[in-house]
C-alpha positions in Angstrom: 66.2 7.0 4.7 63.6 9.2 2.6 64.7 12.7 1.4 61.9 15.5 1.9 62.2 17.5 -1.1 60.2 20.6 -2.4 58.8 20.4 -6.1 60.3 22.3 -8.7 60.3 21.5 -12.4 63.3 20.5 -14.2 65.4 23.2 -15.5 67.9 22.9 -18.1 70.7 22.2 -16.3 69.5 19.1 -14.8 69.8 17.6 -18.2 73.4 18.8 -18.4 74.2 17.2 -15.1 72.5 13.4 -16.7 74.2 14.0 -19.5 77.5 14.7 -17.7 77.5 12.2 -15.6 75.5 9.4 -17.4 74.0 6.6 -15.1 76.5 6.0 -12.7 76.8 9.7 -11.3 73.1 10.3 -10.8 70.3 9.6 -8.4 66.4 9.6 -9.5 63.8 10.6 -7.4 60.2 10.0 -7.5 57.2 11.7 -5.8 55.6 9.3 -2.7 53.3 11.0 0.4 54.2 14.5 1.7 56.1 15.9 0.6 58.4 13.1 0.2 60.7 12.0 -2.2 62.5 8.6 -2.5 64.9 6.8 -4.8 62.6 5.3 -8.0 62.2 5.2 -11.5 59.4 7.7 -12.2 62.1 10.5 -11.9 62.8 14.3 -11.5 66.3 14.5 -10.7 67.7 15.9 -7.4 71.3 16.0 -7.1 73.5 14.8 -4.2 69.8 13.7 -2.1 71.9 11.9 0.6 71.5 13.0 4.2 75.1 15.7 4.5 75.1 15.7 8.1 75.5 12.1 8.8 76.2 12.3 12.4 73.4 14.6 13.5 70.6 13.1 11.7 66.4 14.3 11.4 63.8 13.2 9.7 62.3 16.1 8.9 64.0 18.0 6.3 63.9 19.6 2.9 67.1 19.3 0.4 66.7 22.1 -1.7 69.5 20.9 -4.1 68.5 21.3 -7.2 67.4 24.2 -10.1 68.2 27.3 -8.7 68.1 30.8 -10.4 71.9 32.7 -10.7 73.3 35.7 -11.2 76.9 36.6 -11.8 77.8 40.6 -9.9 81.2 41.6 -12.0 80.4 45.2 -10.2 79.7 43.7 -6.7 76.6 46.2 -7.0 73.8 43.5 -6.5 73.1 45.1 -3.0 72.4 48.7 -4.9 70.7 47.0 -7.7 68.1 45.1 -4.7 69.2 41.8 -6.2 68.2 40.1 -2.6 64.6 41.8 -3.7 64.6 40.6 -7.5 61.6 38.2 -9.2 64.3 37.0 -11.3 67.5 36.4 -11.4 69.1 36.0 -15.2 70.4 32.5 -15.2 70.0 28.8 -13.5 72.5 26.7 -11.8 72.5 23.3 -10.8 73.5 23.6 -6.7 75.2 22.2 -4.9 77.8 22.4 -8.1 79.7 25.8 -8.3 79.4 27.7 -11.4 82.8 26.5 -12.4 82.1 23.8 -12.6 80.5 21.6 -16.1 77.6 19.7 -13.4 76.5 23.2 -12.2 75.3 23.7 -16.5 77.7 27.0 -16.2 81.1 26.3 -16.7 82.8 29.6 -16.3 86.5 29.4 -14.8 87.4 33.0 -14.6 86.9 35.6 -11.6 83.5 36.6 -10.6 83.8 38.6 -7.3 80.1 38.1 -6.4 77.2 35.5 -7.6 73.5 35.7 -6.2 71.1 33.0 -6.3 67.7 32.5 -5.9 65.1 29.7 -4.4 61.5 29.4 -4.2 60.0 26.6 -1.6 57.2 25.7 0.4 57.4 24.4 4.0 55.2 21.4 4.5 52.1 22.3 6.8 53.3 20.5 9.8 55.8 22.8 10.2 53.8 24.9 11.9 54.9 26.6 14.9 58.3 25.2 14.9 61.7 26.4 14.3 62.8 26.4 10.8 66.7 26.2 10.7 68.2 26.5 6.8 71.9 25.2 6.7 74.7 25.5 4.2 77.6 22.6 4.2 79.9 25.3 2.5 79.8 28.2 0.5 82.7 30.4 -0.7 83.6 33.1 0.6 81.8 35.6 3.0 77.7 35.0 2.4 74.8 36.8 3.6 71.5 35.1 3.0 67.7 36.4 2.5 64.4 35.2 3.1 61.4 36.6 1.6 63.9 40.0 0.8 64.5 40.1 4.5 68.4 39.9 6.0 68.8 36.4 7.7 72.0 36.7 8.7 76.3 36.2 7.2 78.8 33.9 7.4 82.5 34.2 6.5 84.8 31.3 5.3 84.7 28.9 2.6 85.0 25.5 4.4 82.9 25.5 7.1 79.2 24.8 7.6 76.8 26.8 9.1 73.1 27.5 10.0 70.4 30.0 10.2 67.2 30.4 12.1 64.7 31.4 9.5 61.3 31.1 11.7 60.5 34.7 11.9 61.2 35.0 7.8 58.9 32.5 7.0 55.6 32.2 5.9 52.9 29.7 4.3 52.7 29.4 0.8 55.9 30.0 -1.1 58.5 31.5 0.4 61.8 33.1 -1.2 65.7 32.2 -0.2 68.5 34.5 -1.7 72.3 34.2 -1.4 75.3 36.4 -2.3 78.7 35.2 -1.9 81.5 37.3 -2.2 84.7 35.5 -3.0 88.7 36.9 -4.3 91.3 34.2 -3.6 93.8 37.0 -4.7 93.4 39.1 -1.5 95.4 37.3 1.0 92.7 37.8 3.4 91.0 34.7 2.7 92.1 31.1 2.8 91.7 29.7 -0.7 93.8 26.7 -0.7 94.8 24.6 -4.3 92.4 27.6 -6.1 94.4 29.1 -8.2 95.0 33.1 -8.0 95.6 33.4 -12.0 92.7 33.4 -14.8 94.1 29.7 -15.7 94.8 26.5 -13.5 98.9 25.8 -13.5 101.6 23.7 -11.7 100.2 22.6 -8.5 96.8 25.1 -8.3 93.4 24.3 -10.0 90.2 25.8 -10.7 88.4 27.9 -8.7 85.1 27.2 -6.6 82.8 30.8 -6.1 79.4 30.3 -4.3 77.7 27.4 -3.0 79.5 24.2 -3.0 77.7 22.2 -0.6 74.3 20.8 -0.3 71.7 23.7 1.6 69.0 22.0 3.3 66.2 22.8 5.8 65.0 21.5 9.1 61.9 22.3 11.5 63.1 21.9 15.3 61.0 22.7 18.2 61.4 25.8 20.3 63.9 23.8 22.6 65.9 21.2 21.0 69.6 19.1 20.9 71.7 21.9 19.2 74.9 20.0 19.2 77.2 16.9 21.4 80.5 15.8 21.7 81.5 12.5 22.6 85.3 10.9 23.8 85.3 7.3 24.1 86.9 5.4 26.9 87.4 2.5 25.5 89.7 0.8 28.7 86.2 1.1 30.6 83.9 0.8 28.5 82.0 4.6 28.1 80.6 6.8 26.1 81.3 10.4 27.8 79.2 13.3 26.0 78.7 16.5 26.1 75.5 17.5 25.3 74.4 21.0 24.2 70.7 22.4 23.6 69.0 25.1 22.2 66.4 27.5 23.2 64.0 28.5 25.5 64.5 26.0 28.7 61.5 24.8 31.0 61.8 22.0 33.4 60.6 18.2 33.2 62.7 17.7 30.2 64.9 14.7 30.2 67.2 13.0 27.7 67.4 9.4 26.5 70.7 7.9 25.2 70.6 4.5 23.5 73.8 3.1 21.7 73.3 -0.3 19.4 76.1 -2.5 18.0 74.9 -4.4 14.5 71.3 -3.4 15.6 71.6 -4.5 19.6 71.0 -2.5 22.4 74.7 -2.2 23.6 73.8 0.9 26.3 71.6 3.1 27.6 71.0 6.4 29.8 68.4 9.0 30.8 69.4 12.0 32.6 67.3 15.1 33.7 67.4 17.9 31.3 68.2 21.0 33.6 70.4 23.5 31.9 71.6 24.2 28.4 74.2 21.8 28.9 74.2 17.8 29.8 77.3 16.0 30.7 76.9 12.2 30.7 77.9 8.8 30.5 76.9 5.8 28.7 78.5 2.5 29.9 78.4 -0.2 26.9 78.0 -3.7 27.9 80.7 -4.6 24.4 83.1 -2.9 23.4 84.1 -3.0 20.1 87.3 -1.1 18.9 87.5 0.8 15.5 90.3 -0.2 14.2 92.2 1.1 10.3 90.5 -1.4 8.4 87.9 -2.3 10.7 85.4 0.6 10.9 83.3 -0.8 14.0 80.5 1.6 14.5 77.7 2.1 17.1 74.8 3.8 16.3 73.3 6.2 18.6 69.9 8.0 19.2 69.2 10.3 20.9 65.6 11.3 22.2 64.2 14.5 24.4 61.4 13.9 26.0 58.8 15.9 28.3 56.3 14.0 30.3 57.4 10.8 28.7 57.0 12.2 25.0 59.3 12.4 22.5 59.7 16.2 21.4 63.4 15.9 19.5 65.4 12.6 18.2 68.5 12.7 16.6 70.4 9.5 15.2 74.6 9.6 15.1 77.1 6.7 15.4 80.0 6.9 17.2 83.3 4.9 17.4 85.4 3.5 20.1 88.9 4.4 20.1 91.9 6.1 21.7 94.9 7.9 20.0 98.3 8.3 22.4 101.5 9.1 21.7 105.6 8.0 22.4 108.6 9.8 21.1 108.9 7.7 18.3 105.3 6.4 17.3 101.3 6.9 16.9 99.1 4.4 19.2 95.7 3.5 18.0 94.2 1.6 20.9 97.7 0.9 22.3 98.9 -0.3 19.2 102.0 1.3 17.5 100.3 2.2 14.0 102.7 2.8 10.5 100.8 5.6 8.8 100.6 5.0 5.0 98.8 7.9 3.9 98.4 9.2 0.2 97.6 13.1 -0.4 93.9 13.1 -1.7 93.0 16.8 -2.9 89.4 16.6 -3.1 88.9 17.6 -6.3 86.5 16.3 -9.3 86.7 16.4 -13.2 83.3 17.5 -13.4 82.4 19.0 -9.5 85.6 20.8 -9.0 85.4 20.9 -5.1 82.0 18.5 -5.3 82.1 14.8 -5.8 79.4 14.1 -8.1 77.6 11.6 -5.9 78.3 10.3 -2.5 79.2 7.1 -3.9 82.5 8.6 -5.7 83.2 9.9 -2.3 82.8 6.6 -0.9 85.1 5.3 -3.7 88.2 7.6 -3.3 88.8 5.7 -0.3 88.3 2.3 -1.7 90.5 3.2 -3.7 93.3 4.3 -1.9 92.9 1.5 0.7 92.8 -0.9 -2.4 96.8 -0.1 -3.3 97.6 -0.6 0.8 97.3 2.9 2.1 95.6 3.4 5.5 94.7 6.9 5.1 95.5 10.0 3.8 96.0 13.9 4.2 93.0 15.6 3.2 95.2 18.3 1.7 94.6 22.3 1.3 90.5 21.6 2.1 87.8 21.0 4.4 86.3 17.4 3.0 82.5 17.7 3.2 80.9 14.9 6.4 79.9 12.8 3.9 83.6 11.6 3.5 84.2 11.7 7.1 81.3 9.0 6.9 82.7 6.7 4.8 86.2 7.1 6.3 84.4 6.5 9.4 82.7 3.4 8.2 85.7 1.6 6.2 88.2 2.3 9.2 90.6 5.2 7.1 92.9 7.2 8.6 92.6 11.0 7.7 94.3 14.0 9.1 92.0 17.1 8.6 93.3 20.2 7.2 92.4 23.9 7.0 92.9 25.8 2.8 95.8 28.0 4.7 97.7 28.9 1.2 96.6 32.1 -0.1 96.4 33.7 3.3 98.8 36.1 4.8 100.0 35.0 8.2 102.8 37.7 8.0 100.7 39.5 10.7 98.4 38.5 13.3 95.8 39.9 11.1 95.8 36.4 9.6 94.0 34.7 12.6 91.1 36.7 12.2 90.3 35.2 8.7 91.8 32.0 10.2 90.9 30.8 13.5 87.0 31.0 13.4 86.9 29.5 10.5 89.3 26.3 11.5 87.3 26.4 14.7 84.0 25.8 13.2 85.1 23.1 11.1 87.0 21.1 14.5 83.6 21.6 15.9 81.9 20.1 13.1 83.6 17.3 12.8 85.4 16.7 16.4 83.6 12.9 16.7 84.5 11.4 13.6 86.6 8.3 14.5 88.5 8.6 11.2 90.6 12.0 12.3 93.5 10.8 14.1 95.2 14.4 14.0 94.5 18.0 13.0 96.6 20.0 10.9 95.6 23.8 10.6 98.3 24.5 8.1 100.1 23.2 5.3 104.0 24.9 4.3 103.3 28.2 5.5 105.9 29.8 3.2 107.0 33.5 3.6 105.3 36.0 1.4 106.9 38.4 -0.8 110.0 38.4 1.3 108.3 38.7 4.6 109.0 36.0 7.5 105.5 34.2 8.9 104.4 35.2 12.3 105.2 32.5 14.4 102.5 33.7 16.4 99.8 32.5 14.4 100.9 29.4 14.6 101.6 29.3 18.1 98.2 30.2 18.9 96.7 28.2 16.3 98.5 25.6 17.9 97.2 26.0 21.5 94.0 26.9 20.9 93.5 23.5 18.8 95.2 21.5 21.4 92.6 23.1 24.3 89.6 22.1 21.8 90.6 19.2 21.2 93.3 17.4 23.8 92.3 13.8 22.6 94.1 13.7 19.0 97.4 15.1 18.4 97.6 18.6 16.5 100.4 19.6 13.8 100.7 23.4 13.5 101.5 22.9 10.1 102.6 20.4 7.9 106.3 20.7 6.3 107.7 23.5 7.3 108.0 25.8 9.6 107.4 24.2 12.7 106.7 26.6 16.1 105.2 24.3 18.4 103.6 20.9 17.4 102.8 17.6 18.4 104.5 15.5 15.3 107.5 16.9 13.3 107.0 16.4 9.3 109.2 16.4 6.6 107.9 17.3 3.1 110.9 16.2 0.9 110.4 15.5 -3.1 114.1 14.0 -3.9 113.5 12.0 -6.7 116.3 10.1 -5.8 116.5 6.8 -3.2 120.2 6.8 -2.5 120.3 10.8 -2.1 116.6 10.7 -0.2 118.6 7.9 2.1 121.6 9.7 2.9 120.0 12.5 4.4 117.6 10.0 6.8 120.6 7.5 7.7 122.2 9.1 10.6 118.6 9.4 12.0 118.1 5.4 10.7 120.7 4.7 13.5 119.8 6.0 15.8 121.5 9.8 15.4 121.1 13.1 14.6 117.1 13.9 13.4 117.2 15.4 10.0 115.7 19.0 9.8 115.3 20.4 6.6 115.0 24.0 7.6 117.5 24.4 10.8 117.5 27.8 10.9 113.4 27.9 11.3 112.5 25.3 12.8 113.3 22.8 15.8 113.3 18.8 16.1 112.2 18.2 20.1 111.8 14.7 20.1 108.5 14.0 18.7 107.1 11.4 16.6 108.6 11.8 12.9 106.6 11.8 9.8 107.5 12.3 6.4 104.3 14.0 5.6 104.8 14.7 1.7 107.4 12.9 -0.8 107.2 11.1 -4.1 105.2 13.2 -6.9 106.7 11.4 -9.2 105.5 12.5 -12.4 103.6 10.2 -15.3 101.6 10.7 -17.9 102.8 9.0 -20.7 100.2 9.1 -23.0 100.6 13.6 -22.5 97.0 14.1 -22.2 98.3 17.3 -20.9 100.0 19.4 -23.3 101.4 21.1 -20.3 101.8 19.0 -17.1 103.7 19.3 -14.1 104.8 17.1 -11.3 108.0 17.0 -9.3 111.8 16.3 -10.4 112.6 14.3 -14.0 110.2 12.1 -15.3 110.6 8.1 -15.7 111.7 7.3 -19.0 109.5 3.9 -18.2 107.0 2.4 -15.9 109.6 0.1 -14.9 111.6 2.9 -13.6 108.9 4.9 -12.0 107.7 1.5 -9.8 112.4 0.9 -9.2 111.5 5.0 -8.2 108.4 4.5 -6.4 109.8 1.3 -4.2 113.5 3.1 -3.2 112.0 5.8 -1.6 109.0 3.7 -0.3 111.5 1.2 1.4 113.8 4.2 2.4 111.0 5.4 5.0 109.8 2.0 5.9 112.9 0.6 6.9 113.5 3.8 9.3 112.5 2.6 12.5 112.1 6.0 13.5 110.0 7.1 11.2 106.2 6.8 12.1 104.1 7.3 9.0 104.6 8.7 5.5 102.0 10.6 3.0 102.9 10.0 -1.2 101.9 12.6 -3.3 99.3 11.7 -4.9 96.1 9.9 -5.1 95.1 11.2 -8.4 96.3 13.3 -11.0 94.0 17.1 -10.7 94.1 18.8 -13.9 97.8 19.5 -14.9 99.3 17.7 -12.1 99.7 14.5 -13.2 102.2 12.4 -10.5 99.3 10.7 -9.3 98.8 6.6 -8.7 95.5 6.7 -10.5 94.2 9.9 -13.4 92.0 12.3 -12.8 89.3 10.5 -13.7 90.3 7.6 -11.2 91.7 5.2 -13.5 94.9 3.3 -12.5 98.2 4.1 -14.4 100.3 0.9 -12.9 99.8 -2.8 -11.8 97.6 -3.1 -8.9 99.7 -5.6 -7.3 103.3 -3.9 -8.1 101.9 -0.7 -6.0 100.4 -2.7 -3.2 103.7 -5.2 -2.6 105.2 -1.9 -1.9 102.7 -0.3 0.6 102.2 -3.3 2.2 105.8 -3.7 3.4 106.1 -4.1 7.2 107.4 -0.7 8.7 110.7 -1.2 10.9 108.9 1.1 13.8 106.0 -1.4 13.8 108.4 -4.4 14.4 110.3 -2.4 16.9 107.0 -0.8 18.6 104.4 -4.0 18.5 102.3 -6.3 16.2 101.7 -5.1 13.0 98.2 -3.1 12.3 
């Protein structure tokens, strides 16, 4: 696949991001035939050049990572001052790296309520007289973006991608995109997840991500094109069933070609008459192949609009075929009771804060993970970028997707209005990655300042999650407190087996559910998950002068892995317990209980940690074969 790029000359923070990184977290680019740039050795540098919409894939487009020019607003007066207007802005910044950040070549880590920046690029000349369509993959907090000084449009929420139609903006010849983000994870009106709300990172909150975070690209469509699908498998009958939506201005004689290979063989195929804004179809597959943890069996898909037998829009995706059910005691995958051994990954980066360096280290938090035994994780406090839904997809990972709930107040239903649309969009997004087998809006909505949550927030988080989405199971938050939800979880940090036993034995056999919070919350008989434990805190060599993880610390590593297998076995052996998440993947600044350091080397024996994961789970026995 060849990235279309515009020029730009190098700027000096592309030499801080090679000398950052050094040769393993950089791709070179070289000039080849319009426009278009692809991996070589005669180089200008273009950071993060991989396709970031993986499942809704053109040809045409224009990354516009890179050099751009920055501005920090202190005042939030930019507006006044006709910033959107300017021929300059005072610095540059390497995007899609925040300014926080040491890739982005500005490294400053306290507040700045607004930053502006600015682009220059040229469309290619065979745009002509199509839709231009300039996306974000995420940019923190509320955004409004220019074109050539005039208002495109806003977005609000950090997480979440989104898209304008530029075609009435632009123009030949050079053409100018502006951006101010406005961002204060100290309001409580904004989710801001493990950001922290203090000038420094401490305990269990890091650095802060302002502005752009995520790669911004552009696109040419024509006038009516495939805006958007969904697609639920069947695997028992072999289908494909999609939803197809388009965008705008309809005319008849339009139909729609679906074609679905398996390792490069036509597997299926459908046309359907185009006659609305929306297509509901079928494709029947002659194999079926199940995606499986472990076993990330994908199909890939194209689709291709036609009018009078000509091909006007194509889109490429993938897809894979499985099914997720439930019991009162376990998770199905395909019919098949599945233990989930998930580890907390936090999506954070030494040198990218929120932004993996390249798509490779995304690629390679997973391999890592799966590499000690676990089959997934929590992708905690964030909205992970496509690209790791990708590679989850493609190595057969479980993940459960979360929404960056801490720093909002949900003590009134105020909070759904900085909440739901936000969630919403990024369900949307992401609805047909294979990987998410469950959705979890929020994680331990804790009272603020004294002041119970609304349980209706979460109730009609809840519901509303559970009518988008009726095929995976939802979690209206993870921990505590529990209004209405499809699995009950237990976040419990006792450092202690024998006293983390006790409390789960009466349940062991067969008894009385523990409930951590009685008072608040209620067990009904679902599927039980211990959705946070361990943390167990090491760092013996104190590269932090001040770190922080939960309970005592092992005096020895021998003690840690005695630690790490008692309360290990304690949820395995439960044959009521369906899954378990450990705390954590990685150490993230000052937290240091994770399995490998920040910088994703291991602290134990590779063996000694996998012995442990891999122990068979008593509900897997009792349920069916081993997955």
């Amino acid at each position: 696949m060849r990235t279309h790029c515009p020029y730009s000359s190098l700027f000096d923070p592309l030499i801080v991001f090679t000398a950052s990184c050094g040769k393993d977290y950089y791709y070179m680019v070289s000039l080849g035939s319009n426009n278009t740039y692809s991996k070589g050795s005669n180089a200008m540098l273009i950071p993060r050049p991989e396709y970031p919409r993986p499942q809704f894939v053109r040809e045409e487009w224009i990354n516009l990572n890179g050099s751009w020019e920055f501005e920090m607003d202190f005042g939030r007066t930019g507006r006044g001052r006709d910033l959107h207007r300017a021929d300059r802005l005072q610095q540059s910044i390497l995007v899609p790296f925040c300014p926080e950040s040491p890739l982005s070549g500005i490294g400053y880590t306290d507040f700045m309520p607004a930053v502006w920046y600015r682009k220059t690029f040229t469309l290619p000349t065979d745009w002509s007289g199509k839709r231009v369509l300039l996306h974000f993959g995420a940019v923190d907090y509320e955004t409004e973006v220019w074109v050539n000084g005039e208002s495109a449009g806003t977005h609000r929420g950090g997480y979440s991608s989104f898209q304008l139609d530029i075609t009435k903006l632009v123009r030949e010849g050079d053409n100018v995109v502006t951006v101010c983000a406005e961002d204060d994870v100290r309001t409580g009106r904004q989710p801001g997840g493990k950001q922290s709300g203090k000038y420094h990172s401490y305990n269990c909150y890091y650095t802060r991500t302002t502005g752009i975070w995520q790669t911004v690209w552009l696109e040419c469509v024509p006038d009516f094109h495939i805006d958007s699908y969904r697609n639920v498998t069947d695997p028992a009958n072999g289908q494909a069933n999609l939803a197809i939506r388009f965008k705008g201005s309809y005319r008849k004689g339009l139909s729609l070609r679906i074609d679905a290979y398996y390792d490069g063989k036509l597997a299926g195929s459908r046309t359907a008459q185009v006659s609305s804004h929306q297509l509901h179809t079928q494709v029947s597959l002659d194999e079926v192949h199940l995606w499986e943890p472990g076993q990330g069996r994908l199909y890939d898909l194209c689709f291709t609009l036609e009018e009078d037998g000509r091909a006007i829009d194509r889109v490429t995706s993938y897809f894979g075929m499985r099914e997720i059910t439930l019991t009162d005691k376990a998770v199905l995958i395909n019919g098949r009771t599945v233990f989930q051994r998930l580890v907390l990954d936090q999506g954070f980066y030494p040198d990218g804060i929120y932004t993996a360096p390249t798509d490779e280290a995304l690629r390679r938090d997973i391999e890592l993970a799966m590499d000690l035994g676990f089959n997934g994780a929590r992708l905690h406090e964030k909205m992970f970028e496509p690209r790791f839904l990708y590679w989850a997809d493609k190595l057969g990972y479980l993940v459960w997707a979360e929404h960056a709930n801490w720093g909002l107040d949900i003590t009134t239903p105020a909070g759904l209005s900085s909440f739901l649309p936000e969630w919403l969009e990024g369900m949307e997004r992401d609805f047909n990655h294979p990987s998410i087998v469950g959705w979890c809006p929020f994680n331990e909505t804790w009272d603020r300042d004294g002041t119970k949550q609304d349980n209706e927030v979460l109730r009609i988080t809840y519901e509303v999650s559970k009518s988008v989405d009726p095929t995976r199971p939802v979690k209206d938050t993870s921990g505590h407190f529990h209004v209405k939800t499809d699995l009950f979880s237990l976040h419990d940090y006792d450092q202690d087996p024998e006293s983390f036993a006790a409390r789960l034995e009466t349940m062991k056999n067969g008894g009385e559910v523990y409930v951590r919070h009685p008072k608040r919350q209620k067990y009904e008989g679902q599927p039980y998950q211990v959705a946070e434990y361990g943390g167990i805190w090491w760092d013996p060599a104190q590269s932090h002068e001040e770190g922080w993880g939960y309970g005592d610390r092992p005096k020895s590593e021998e003690e840690f892995l005695a630690r790490y297998e008692g309360l290990m076995t304690v949820i395995l052996d439960n044959p009521h317990i369906s899954g378990l998440c450990y705390t954590q993947l990685y150490d993230v600044e000052q937290e240091v209980n994770g399995l490998y350091t920040y910088d994703r080397k291991l602290k134990f024996p590779r063996e000694a940690i996998r012995r442990i994961n891999m122990k068979p789970a008593a509900i897997e026995q009792a349920e069916g074969p081993n997955v």
